[in-house]
KEDRENNU-793091 format. One line per field, with one value per residue (C-alpha): residue in one letter; x, y, z; chain. Coordinates in nm, 2 decimals, always signed. Example, Ala and Ser with C-alpha at 12.3 -4.5 7.8 and 13.67 -1.06 7.14 Angstrom:
<torvexs>
ketor <- c(A; S)
px <- c(+1.23; +1.37)
py <- c(-0.45; -0.11)
pz <- c(+0.78; +0.71)
pake <- c(A; A)
</torvexs>
This chain:
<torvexs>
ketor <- c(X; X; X; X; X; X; X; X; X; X; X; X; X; X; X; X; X; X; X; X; X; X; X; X; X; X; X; X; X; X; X; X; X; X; X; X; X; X; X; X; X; X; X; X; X; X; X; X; X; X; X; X; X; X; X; X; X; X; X; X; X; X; X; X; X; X; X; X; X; X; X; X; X; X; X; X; X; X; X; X; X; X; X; X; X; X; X; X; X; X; X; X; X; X; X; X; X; X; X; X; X; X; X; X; X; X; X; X; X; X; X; X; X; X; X; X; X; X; X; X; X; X; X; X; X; X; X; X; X; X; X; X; X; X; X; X; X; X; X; X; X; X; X; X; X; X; X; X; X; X; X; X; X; X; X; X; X; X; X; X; X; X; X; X; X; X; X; X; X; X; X; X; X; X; X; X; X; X; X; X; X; X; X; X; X; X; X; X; X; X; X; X; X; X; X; X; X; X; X; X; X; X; X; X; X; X; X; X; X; X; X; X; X; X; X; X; X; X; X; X; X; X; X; X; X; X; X; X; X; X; X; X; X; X; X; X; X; X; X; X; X; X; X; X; X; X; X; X; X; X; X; X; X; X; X; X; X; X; X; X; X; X; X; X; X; X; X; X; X; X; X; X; X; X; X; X; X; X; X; X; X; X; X; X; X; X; X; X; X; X; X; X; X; X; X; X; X; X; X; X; X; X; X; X; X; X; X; X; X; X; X; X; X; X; X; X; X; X; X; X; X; X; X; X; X; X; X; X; X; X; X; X; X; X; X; X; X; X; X; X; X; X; X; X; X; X; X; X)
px <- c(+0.00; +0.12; +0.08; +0.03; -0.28; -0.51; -0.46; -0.54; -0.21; -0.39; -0.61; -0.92; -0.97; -1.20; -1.50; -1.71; -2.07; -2.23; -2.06; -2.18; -2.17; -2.36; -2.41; -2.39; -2.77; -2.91; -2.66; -2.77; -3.15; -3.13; -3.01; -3.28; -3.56; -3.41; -3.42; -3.76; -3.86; -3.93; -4.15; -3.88; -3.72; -3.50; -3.41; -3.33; -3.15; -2.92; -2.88; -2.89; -2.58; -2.36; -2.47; -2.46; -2.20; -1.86; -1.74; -1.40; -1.60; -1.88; -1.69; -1.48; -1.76; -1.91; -1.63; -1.56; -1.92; -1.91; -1.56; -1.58; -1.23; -0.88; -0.95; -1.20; -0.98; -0.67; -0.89; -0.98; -0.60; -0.53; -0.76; -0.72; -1.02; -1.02; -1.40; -1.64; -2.01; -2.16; -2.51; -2.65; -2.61; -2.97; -3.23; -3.15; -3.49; -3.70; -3.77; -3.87; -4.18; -4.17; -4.16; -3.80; -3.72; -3.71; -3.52; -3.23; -3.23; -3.20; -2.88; -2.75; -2.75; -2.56; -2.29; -2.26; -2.24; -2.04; -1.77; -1.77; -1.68; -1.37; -1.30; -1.43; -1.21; -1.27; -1.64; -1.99; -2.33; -2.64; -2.95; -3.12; -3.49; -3.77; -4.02; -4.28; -4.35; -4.33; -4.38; -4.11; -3.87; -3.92; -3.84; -3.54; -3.39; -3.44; -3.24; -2.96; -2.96; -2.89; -2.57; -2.40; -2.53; -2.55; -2.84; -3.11; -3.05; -3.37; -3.29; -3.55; -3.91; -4.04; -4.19; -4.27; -4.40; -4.23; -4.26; -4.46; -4.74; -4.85; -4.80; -4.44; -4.42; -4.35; -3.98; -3.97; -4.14; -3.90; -3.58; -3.67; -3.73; -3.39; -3.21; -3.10; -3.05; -3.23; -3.02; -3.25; -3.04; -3.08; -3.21; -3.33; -3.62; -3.93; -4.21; -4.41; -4.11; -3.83; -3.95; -3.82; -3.48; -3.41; -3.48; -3.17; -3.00; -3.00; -3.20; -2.93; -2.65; -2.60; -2.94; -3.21; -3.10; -3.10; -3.44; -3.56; -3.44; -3.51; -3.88; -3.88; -3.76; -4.00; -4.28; -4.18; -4.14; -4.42; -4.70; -4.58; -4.30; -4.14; -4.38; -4.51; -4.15; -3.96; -3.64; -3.63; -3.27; -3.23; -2.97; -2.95; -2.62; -2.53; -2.50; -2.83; -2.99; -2.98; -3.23; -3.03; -3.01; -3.36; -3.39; -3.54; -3.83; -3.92; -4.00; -4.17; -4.38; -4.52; -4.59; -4.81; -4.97; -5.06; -5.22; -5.39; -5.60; -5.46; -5.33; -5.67; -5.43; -5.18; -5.19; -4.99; -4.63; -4.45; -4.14; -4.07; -3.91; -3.58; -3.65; -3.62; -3.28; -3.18; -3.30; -3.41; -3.18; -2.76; -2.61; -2.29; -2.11; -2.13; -2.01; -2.03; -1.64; -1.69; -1.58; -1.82; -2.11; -1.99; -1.90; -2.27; -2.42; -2.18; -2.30; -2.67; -2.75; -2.45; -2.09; -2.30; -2.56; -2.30; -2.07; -1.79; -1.88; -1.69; -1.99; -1.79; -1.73; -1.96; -1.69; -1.42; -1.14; -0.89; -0.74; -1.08; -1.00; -0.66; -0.85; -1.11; -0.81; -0.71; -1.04; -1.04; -1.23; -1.10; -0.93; -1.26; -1.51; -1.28; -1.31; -1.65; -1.69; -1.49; -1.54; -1.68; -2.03; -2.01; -1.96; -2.21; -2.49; -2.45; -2.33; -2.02)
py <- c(+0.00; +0.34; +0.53; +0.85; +0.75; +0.62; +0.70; +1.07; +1.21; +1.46; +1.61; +1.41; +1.03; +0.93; +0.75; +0.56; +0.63; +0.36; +0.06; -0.27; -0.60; -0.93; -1.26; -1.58; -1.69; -1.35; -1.37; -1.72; -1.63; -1.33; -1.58; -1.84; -1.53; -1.40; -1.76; -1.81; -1.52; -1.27; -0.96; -0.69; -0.54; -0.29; -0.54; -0.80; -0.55; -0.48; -0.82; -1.01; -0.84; -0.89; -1.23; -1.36; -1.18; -1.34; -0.98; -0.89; -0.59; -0.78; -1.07; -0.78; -0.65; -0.97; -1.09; -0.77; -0.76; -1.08; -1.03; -0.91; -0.92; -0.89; -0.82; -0.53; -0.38; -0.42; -0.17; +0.01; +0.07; +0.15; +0.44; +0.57; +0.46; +0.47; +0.27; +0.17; +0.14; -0.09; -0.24; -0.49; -0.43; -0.31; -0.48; -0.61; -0.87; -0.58; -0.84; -1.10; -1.29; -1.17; -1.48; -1.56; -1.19; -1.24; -1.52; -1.39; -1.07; -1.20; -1.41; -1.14; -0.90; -1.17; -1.20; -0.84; -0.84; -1.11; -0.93; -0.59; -0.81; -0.93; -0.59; -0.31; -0.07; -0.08; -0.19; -0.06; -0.23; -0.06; -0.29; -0.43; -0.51; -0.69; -0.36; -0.63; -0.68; -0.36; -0.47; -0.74; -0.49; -0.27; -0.57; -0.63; -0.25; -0.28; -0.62; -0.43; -0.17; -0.41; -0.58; -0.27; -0.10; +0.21; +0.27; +0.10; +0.06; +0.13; -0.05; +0.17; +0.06; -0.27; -0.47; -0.16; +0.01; +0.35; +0.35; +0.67; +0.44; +0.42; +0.07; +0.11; +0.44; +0.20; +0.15; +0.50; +0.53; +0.28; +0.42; +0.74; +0.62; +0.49; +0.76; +0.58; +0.67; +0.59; +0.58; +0.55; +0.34; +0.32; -0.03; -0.03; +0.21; +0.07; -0.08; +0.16; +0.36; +0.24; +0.19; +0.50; +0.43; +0.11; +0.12; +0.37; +0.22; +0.49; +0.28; +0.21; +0.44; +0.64; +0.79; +0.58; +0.48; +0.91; +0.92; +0.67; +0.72; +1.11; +1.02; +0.81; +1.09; +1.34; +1.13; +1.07; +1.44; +1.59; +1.30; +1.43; +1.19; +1.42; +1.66; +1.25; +1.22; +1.54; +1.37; +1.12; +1.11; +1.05; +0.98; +0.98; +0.92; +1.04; +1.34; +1.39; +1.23; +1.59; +1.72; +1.97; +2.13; +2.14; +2.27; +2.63; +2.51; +2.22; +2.48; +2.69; +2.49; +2.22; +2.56; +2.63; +2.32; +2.35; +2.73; +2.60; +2.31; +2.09; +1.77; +1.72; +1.51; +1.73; +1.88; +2.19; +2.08; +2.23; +2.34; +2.39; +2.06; +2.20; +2.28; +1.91; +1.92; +2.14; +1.95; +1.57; +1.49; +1.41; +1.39; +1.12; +1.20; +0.81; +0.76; +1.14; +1.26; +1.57; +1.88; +2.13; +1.87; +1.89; +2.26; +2.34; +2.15; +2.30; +2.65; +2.56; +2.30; +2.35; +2.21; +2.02; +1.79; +1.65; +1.31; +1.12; +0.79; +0.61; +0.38; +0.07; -0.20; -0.04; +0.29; +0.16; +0.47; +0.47; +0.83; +0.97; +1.01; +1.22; +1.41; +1.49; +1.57; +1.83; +2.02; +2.41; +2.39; +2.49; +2.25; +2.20; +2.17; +1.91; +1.68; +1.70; +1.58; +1.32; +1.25; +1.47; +1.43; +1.06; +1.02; +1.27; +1.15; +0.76; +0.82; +0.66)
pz <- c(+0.00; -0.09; +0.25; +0.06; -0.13; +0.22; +0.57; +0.55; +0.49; +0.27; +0.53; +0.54; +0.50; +0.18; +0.23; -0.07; -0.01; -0.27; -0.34; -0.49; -0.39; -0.47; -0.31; -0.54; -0.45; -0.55; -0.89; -0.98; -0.91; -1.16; -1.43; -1.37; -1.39; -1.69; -1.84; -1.73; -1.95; -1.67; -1.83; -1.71; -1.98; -1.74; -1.52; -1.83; -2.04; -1.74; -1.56; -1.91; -1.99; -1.66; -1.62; -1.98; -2.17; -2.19; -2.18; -1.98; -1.88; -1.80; -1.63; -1.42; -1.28; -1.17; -1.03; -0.81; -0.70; -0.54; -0.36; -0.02; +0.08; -0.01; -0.42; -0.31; -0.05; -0.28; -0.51; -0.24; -0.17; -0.57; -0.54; -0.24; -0.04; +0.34; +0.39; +0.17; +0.24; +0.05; -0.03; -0.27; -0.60; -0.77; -0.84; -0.49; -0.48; -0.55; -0.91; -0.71; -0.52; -0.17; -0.04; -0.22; -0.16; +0.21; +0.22; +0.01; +0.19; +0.49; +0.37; +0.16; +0.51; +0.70; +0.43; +0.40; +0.81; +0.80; +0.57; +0.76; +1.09; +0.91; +0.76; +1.07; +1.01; +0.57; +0.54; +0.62; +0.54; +0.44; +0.48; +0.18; +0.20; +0.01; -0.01; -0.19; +0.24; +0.40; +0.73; +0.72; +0.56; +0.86; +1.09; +0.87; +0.91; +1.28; +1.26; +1.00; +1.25; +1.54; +1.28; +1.25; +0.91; +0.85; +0.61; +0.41; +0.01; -0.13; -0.52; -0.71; -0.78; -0.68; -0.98; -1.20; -0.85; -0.74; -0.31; -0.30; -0.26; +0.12; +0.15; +0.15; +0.42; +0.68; +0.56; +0.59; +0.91; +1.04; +0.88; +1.03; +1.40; +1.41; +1.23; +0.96; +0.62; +0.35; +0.01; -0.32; -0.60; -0.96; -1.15; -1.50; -1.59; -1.54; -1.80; -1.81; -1.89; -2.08; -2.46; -2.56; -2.39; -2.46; -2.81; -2.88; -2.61; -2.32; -2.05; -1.85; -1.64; -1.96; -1.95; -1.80; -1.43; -1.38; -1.58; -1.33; -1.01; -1.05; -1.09; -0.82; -0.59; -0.70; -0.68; -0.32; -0.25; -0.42; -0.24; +0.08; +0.21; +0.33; +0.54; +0.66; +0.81; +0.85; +1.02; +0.75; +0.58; +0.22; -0.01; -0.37; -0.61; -0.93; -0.85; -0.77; -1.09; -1.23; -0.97; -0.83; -1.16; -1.23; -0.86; -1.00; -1.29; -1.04; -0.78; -0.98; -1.22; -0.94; -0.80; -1.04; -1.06; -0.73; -0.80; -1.08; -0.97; -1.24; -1.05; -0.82; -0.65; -0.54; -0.20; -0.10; +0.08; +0.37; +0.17; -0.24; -0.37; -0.33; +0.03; +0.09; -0.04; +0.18; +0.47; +0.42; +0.11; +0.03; -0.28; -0.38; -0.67; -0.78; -1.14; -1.15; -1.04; -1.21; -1.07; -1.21; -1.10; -0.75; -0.72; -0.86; -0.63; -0.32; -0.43; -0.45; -0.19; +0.00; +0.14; +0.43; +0.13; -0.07; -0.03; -0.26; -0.42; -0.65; -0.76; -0.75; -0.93; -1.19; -1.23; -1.10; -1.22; -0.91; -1.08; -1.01; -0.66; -0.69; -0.95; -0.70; -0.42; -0.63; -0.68; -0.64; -0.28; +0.05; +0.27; +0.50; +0.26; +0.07; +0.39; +0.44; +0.11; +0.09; +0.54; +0.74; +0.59; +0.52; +0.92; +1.04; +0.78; +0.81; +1.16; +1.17)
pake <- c(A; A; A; A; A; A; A; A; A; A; A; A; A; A; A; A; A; A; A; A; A; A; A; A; A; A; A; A; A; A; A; A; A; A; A; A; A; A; A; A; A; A; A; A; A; A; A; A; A; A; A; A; A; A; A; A; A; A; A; A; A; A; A; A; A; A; A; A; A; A; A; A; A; A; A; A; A; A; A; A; A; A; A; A; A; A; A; A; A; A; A; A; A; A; A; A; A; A; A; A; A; A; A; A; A; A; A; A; A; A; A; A; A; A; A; A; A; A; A; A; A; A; A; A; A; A; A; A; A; A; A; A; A; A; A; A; A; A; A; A; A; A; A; A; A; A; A; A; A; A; A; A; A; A; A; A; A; A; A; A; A; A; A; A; A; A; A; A; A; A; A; A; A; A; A; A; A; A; A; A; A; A; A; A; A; A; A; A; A; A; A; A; A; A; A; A; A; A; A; A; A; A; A; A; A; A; A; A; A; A; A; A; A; A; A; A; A; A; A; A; A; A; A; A; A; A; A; A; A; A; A; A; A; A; A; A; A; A; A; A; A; A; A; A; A; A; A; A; A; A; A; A; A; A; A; A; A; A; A; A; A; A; A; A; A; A; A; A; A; A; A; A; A; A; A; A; A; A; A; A; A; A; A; A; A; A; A; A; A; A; A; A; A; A; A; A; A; A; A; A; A; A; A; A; A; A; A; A; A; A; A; A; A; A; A; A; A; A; A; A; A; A; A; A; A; A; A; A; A; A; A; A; A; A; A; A; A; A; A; A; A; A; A; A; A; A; A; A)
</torvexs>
């Protein structure tokens, strides 16, 4: 190891905020869905890819996700990464009967808990779920929460269902009474969604993950998840799936929606959407270690909302890191970024 690249020898130590891994059971039930003919084009144009193609890219990735020891922190080391949290990959068993959901969630959490015993001072767990059973999911964060983790991994909708639906709040409910975050992952678009991506090939992180998970949020904020559950933490990656950006229109147009009368459906909310930014939601820079991203969204959400990821194995680029050492920020708003945040959001 190159004691110049972890340690903190530059001032702060680096912490990856969303990182991937996958357990052989959930891997090999992916491929038997996608062989049965599951009707999930998302979830079969991403999954039929990494599990099928004889691809070194492909066959890398898989390979990384389902290493939770020396390979991965040997990468870690490369880059220059202190601790990683990780979750499972996405779908997670959101594609899945909740009966077979459970039970590989369940193992899937005691591997992950399992690894982050043998590796304290590198790993941290978020908690996967099976949202298809709210109620158990809420059990199961109380149970992750009681291993050690540090969040819940939320793996985008649940069967072509986005979670703004009430049956789901009592993840949120739960996630909220024990001050854990809740960090909202891409998966493929869903059906009612993805025709226009997927036939010029933009459903998955080029385009459609952000399309996606971006709705996902807003439908959360805008039915009131948010006034429900005012302590609730939430995370999203990507650099905030292009949210931040939209920050001033979305304000003002759902605004006007709501002055109007056109959405019967709509109800007035305690803050603008981007007041929730500014108080319920965190932004990782996953697959998105581009300065100008991150010094937009330091300006307009602040030095306090925002994280480093590296999104690995998916984006795994160990320059990225000294790159990102090197940015035109002051000293302490560097390590918050890349620390300071990480430890006071996930409470490490």
């Amino acid at each position: 190891m190159n004691e110049l690249k972890t340690g903190g020898a530059q001032g702060y130590l680096r912490i990856a905020t969303e990182e991937a891994f996958i357990t052989a059971d959930v891997l090999n039930a992916y491929k038997r869905l996608i062989a049965a003919g599951v009707d999930d084009p998302g979830f079969v144009s991403l999954w039929g890819f990494y599990a099928g193609s004889p691809s070194a890219r492909a066959t890398s990735i898989v390979e990384r996700l389902q290493d939770l020891d020396e390979r991965r922190i040997g990468d870690m080391d490369a880059a220059g990464i202190d601790k990683a949290i990780i979750a499972l990959t996405a779908p997670g068993t959101h594609v899945f009967a909740a009966d077979e959901a459970r039970g590989l969630t369940v193992d899937a959490n005691d591997r992950l808990a399992a690894a982050c015993g043998r590796h304290p001072a590198r790993f941290v767990g978020m908690t996967a779920i099976a949202p298809q059973d709210a109620a158990w999911s809420a059990k199961e964060i109380e149970r992750g929460h009681a291993l050690g983790f540090k969040a819940v991994i939320l793996n985008g909708h649940v069967r072509g269902e986005y979670t703004d639906a009430q049956k789901y709040w009592p993840i949120f409910e739960a996630a909220e009474a024990l001050n854990t975050p809740v960090y909202l992952h891409p998966q493929g678009p869903s059906k009612g969604l993805i025709g226009p991506l997927l036939e010029r090939g933009l459903d998955g992180a080029v385009f459609g993950f952000g399309v996606d998970t971006g709705l996902h949020l807003l439908r959360l904020i805008v039915m009131g998840l948010f006034d429900r559950f005012p302590k609730l933490k939430f995370i999203v990656g990507h650099g905030g799936e292009a949210l931040p950006y939209w920050a001033y229109r979305l304000d003002y147009m759902h605004a006007a929606g709501l002055r109007s009368g056109r959405y019967y459906f709509l109800k007035p909310l305690a803050l603008p959407i981007s007041g929730y930014f500014k108080r319920n939601i965190y932004v990782t820079f996953s697959g998105m270690a581009w300065e100008p991203a991150i010094q937009f969204c330091k300006s307009t959400l602040g030095a306090d909302r925002i994280m480093y990821a590296m999104d690995y194995p998916y984006q795994y680029q160990p320059e990225e890191v000294a790159a990102r050492d090197a940015m035109a920020m002051p000293l302490e708003d560097k390590k918050a970024f890349f620390q300071g945040n990480a430890e006071r959001v996930f409470g490490l």
